[in-house]
C-alpha positions as CSV (number, residue, x, y, z in Angstrom):
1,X,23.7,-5.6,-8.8
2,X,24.5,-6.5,-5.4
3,X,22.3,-9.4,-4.3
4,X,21.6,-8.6,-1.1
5,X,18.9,-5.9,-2.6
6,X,16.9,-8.8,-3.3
7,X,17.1,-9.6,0.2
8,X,16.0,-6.5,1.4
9,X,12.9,-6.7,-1.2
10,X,12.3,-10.0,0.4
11,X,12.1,-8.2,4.0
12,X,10.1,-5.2,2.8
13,X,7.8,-8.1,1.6
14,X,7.6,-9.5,4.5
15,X,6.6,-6.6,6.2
16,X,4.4,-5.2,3.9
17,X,1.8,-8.2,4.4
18,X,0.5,-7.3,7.8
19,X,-1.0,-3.8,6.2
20,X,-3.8,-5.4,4.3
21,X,-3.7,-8.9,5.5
22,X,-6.6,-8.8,7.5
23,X,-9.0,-7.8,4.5
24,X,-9.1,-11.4,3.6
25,X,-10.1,-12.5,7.3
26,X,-12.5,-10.3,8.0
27,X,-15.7,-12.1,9.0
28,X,-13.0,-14.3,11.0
29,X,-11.9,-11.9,13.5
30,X,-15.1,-10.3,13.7
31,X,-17.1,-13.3,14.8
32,X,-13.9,-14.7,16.8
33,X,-13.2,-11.2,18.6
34,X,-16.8,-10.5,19.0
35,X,-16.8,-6.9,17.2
36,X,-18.6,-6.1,13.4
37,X,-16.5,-5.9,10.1
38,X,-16.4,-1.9,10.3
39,X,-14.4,-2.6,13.9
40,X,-11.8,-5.1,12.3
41,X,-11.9,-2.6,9.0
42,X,-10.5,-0.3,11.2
43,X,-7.6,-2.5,12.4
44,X,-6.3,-1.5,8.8
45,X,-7.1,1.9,9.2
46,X,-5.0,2.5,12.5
47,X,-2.4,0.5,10.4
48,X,-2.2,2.5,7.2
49,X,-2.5,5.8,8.8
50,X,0.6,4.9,11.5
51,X,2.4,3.6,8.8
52,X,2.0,6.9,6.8
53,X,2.4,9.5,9.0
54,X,5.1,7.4,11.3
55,X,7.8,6.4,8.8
56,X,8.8,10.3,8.3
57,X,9.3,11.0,11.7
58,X,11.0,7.8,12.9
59,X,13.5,8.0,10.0
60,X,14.4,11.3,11.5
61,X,14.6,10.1,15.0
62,X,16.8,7.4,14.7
63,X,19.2,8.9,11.9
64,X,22.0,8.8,14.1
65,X,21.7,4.7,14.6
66,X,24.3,2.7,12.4
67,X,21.5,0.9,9.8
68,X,22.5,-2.8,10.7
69,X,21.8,-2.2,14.1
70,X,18.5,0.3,13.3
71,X,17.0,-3.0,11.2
72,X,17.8,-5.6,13.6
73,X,16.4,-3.5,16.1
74,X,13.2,-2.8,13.8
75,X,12.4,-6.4,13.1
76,X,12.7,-7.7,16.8
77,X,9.9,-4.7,17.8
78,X,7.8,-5.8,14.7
79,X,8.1,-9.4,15.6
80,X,6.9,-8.6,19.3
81,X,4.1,-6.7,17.7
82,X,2.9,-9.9,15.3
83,X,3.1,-12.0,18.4
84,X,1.0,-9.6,20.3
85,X,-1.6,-10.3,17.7
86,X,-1.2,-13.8,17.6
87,X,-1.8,-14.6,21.4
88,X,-4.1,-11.5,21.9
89,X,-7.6,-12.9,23.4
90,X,-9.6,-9.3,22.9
91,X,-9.9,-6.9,20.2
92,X,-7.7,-4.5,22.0
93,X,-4.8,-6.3,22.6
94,X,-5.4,-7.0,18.8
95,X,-5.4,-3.1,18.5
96,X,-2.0,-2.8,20.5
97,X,-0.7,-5.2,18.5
98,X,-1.6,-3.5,14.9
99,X,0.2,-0.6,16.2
100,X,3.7,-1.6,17.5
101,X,4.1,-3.6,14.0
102,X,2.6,-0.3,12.4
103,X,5.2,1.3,14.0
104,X,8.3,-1.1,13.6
105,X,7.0,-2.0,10.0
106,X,6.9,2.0,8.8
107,X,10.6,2.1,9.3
108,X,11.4,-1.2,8.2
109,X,10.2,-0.2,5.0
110,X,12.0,3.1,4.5
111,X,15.2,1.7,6.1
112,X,15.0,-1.2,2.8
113,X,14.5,1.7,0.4
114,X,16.9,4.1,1.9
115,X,19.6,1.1,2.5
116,X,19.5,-0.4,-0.9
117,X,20.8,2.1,-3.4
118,X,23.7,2.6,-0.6
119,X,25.2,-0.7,-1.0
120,X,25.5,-0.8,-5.1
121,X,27.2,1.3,-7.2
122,X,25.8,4.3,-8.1
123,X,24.8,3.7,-11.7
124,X,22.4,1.2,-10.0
125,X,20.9,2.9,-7.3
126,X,17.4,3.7,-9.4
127,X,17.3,0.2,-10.1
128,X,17.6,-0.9,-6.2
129,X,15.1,1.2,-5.3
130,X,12.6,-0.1,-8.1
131,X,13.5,-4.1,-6.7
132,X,12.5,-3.1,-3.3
133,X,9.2,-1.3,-4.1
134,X,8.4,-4.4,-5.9
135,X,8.6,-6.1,-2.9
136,X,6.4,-3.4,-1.1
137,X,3.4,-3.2,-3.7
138,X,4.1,-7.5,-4.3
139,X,3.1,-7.2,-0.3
140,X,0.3,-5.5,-0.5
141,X,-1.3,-7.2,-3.4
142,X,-0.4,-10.4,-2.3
143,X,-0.7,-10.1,1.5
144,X,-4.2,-10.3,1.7
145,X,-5.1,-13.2,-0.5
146,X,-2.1,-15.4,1.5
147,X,-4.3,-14.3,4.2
148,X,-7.1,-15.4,3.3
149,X,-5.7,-18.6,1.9
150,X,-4.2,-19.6,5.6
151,X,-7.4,-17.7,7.7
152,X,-9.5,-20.0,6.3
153,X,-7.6,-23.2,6.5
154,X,-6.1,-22.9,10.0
155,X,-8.1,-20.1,11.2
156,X,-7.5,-16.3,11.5
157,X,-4.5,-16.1,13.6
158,X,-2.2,-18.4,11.4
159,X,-1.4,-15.6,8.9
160,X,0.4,-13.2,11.6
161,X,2.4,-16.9,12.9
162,X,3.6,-17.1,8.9
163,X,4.6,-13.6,9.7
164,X,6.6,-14.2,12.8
165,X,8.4,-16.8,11.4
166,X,9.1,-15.2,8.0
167,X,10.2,-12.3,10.3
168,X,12.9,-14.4,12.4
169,X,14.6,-15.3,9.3
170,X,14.6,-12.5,8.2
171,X,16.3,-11.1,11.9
172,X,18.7,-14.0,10.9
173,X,19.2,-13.0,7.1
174,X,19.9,-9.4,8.4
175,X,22.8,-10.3,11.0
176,X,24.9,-12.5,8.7
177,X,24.0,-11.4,4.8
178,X,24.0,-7.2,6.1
179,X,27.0,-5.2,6.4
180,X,27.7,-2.3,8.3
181,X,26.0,0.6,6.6
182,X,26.4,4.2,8.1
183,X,23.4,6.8,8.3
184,X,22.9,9.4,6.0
185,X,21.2,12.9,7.4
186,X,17.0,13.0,6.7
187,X,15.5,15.5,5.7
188,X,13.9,17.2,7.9
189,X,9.7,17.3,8.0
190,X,9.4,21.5,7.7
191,X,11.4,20.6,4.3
192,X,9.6,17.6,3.0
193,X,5.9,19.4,3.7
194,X,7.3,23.1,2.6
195,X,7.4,21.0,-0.9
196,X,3.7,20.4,-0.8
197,X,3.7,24.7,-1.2
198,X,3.7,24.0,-4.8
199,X,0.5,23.7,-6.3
200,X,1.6,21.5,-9.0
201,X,3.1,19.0,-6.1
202,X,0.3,19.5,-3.7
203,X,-2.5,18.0,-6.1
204,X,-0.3,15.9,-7.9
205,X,0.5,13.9,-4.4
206,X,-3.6,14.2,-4.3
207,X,-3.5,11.6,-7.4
208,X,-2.4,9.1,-5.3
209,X,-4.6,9.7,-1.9
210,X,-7.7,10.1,-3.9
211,X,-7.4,6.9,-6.2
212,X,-6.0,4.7,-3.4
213,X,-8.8,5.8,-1.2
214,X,-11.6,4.7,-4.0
215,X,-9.8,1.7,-4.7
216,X,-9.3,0.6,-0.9
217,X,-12.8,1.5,0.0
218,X,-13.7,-1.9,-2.3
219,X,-10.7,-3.9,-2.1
220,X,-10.3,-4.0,1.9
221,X,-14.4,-5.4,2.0
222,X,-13.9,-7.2,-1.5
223,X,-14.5,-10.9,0.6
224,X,-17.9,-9.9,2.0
225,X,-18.9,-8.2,-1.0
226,X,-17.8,-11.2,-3.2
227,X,-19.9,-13.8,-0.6
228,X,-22.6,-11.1,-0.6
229,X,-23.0,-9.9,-4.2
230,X,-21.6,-13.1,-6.1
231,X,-23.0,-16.0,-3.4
232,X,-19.3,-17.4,-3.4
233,X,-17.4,-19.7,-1.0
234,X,-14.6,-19.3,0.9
235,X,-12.4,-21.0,-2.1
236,X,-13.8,-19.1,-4.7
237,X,-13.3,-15.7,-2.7
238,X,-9.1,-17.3,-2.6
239,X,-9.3,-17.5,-6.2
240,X,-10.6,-14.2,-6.9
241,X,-8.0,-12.6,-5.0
242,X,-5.0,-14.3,-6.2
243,X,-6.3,-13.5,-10.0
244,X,-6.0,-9.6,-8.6
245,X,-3.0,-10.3,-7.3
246,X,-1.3,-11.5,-10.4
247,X,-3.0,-8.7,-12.4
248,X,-2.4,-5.9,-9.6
249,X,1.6,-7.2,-10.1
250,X,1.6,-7.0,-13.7
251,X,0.1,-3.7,-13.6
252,X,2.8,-2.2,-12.1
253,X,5.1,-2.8,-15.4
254,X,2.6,-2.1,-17.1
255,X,2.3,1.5,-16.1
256,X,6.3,2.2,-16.2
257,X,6.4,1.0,-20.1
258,X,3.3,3.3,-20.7
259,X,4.9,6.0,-18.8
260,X,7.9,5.9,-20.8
261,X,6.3,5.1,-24.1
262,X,2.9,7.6,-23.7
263,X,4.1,10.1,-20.9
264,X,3.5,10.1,-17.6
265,X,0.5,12.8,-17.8
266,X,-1.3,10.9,-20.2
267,X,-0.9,7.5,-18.5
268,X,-2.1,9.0,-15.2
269,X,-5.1,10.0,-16.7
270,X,-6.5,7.4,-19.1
271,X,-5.5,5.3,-15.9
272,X,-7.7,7.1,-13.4
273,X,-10.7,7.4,-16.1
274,X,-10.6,4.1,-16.8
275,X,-10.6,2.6,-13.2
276,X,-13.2,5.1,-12.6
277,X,-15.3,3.3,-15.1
278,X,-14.3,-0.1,-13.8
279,X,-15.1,0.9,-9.9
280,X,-18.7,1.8,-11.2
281,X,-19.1,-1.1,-13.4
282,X,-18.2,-3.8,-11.1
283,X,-22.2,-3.9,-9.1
284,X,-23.3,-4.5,-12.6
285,X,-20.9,-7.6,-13.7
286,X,-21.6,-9.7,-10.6
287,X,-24.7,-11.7,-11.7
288,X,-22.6,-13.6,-13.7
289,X,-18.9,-15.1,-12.6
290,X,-17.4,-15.3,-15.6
291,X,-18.2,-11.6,-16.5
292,X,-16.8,-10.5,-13.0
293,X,-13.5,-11.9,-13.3
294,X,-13.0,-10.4,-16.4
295,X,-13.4,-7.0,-15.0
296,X,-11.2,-7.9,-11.9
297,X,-8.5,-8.3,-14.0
298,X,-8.9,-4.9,-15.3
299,X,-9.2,-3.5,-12.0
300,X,-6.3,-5.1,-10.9
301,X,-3.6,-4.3,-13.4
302,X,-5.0,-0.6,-13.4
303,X,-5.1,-0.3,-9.5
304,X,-0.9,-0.4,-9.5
305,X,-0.6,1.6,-13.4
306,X,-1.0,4.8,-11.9
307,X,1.9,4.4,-9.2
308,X,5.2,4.4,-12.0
309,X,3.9,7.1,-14.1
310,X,3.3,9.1,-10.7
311,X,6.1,9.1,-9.4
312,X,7.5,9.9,-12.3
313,X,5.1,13.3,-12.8
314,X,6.3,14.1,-9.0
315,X,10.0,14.0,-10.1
316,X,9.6,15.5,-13.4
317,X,7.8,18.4,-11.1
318,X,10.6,19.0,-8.5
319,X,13.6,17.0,-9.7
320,X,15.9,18.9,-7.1
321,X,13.3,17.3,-4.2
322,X,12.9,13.7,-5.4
323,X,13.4,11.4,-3.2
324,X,11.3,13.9,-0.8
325,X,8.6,13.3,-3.1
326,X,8.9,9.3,-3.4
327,X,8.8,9.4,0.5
328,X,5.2,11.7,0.5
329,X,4.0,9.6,-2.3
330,X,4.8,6.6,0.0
331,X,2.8,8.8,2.6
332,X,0.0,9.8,0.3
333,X,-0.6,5.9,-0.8
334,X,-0.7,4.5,2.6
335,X,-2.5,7.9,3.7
336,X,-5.3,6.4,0.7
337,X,-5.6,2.9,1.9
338,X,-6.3,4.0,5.8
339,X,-8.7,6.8,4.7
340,X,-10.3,3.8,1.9
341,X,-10.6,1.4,4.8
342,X,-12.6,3.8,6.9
343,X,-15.0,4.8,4.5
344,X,-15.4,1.3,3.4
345,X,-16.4,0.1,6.8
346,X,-18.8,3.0,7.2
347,X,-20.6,2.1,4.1
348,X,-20.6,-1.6,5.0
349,X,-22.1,-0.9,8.6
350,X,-24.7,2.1,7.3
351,X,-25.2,1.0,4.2
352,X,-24.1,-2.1,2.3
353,X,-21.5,-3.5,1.0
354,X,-22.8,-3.8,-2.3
355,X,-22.3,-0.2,-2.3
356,X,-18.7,0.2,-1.7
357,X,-17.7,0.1,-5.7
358,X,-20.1,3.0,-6.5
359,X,-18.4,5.4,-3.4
360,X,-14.9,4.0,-4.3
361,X,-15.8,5.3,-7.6
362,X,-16.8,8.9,-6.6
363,X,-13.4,9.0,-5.0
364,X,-11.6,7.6,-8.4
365,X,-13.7,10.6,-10.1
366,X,-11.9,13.1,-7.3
367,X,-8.4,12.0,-8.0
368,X,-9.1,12.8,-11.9
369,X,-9.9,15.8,-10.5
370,X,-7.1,16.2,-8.6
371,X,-4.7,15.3,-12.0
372,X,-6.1,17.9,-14.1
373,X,-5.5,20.9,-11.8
374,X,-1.9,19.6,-10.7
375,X,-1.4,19.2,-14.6
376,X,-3.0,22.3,-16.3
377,X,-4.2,24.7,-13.0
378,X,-1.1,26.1,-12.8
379,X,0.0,26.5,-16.4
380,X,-3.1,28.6,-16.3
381,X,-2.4,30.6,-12.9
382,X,1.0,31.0,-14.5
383,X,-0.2,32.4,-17.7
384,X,-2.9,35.0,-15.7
385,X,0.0,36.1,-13.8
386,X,2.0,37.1,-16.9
């Protein structure tokens, strides 16, 4: 394996922080910025939903730019874009900011997983792929509790100055470890949506949006409803979140060896039952710690099981389109977390944030929804037909 895969993990890690980071600082740039939580809730919103529907269409705009060049390129914009946020003095410029890295950062990532299975052999390229989206979901699992960690200790801004520097590096990593690596032709957009056609494909993408959206509609508000429902510090908030982190990481292999073992149908859907269980039992578990941990370490290693056995249902579904359908999966989860994000704030501002679990939950319910027609709706149209 060529080891500068693991380098390009390390940058899609890097990059992959400033999505959710601000979930952890959330009553800190609220009271600092002057706005509510639902405002700053939104500065993940704008993020996820650029991220989604930008990375597509940037890939195709720049596919004539050698890569090197294209990353370096990247990074410097994303840098700007961290140090926008870093010296911004209003919400807005904070706003600005969230959407140049947005931007940068969409492409960053799809340059690392497009770029990585070009520079092994090709007996490896499946592999490379898998080492960077560890680094992607590592990042978004991780991002927010690092945030929190440093928010709290040197105040809200220090997370996105980690970021920076991290970023320089990797600006430095990239000129002198990074060969010259030529572009391949994208596909175009008319193709990768015209793939969505399939009924099978459309709701089976669903999966994804659905159960992201339940599960960010908690997650993204899970410090205020931790200080809230569980009367918790700052440090016990830091602790909660890095014992989701570590589950949320170990899901992840969890759900490939199930998928492989048990099938990727069955895994998706004893996965999304279960969280669905978990999302609606977690108002009920918070009257005593102890008894809350132990269900957040459910809901973290079954908030990244459903991702490995997805993707592989998508590619089992249109083998000849597969990498289309990694790329709208990539879409679909980032689609989740900004539509999650949105709803969560609503709920917190109109309603309570005790009450985010039970409507993440509803959407979880949804997204089983979703699996069973993408699964068994069209064996059943198919059959009518004949």
């Amino acid at each position: 394996m060529n080891k500068r895969v693991y380098f390009l993990m390390v940058v899609a890690f890097v990059v992959g922080m400033v999505e959710l980071i601000i979930g952890g600082i959330l009553d800190l740039m609220a009271e600092d910025l002057d706005v509510n939580l639902g405002q700053v809730g939104f500065l993940i919103t704008i993020f996820s939903l650029i991220f989604a529907v930008g990375a597509p269409v940037l890939l195709i705009l720049t596919s004539s730019i050698e890569r090197k060049r294209l990353t370096l390129i990247s990074l410097a914009v994303f840098l700007a874009g961290n140090l926008v946020t870093v010296f911004s003095p209003t919400y807005t410029v904070v706003f600005i900011g969230r959407v140049i890295s947005a931007l940068s950062g969409s492409l960053l990532i799809i340059l690392c997983l497009t770029i990585a299975p070009s520079i092994v052999h090709p007996k490896y390229r499946g592999r490379a792929i898998g080492i960077v989206s560890m680094g992607v979901s590592a990042s978004i699992v991780l991002g927010l509790p690092v945030g929190l960690l440093l928010g709290n200790a040197f105040g809200w801004r220090a997370p996105f100055i980690l970021i920076s520097i991290l970023t320089v590096l990797s600006m430095v990593g990239v000129f002198f470890l990074m060969g010259h690596v030529e572009p391949k032709p994208s596909s175009p957009i008319k193709r990768q949506l015209a793939t969505l056609k399939s009924r099978g494909v459309f709701f089976g993408q669903t999966i994804t949006f659905l159960f992201l959206t339940g599960h960010t509609i908690l997650y993204a508000y899970l410090t205020p409803f931790a200080k809230t429902a569980l009367g918790v510090d700052g440090a016990w908030v830091s602790i909660i979140y890095m014992i989701f982190g570590i589950a949320a990481v170990s899901g992840g292999g969890i759900g490939g060896t199930l998928s492989d073992i048990w099938g990727a149908k069955n895994t998706i859907i004893a996965t999304t039952i279960l969280f669905g269980l978990v999302m609606f039992a977690i108002p009920y578990t918070t009257f005593a710690l102890p008894l809350f941990l132990m269900i957040l370490v459910i809901w973290g290693m079954l908030s990244w099981t459903l991702a490995p056995a997805t993707q592989s249902y998508l590619i089992s579904l249109s083998p000849e389109t597969s990498d289309i359908q990694q790329s709208l999966n990539n879409s679909a989860l980032h689609l989740g977390i900004a539509f999650g994000s949105l709803i969560g704030g609503l709920v917190v501002e109109r309603a309570s944030v005790e009450q985010n679990a039970t409507i993440g939950g509803l959407f979880v319910i949804l997204s089983i929804g979703a699996a069973l027609i993408s699964m068994y709706g069209q064996g059943k149209m198919t059959k009518q037909r004949d």
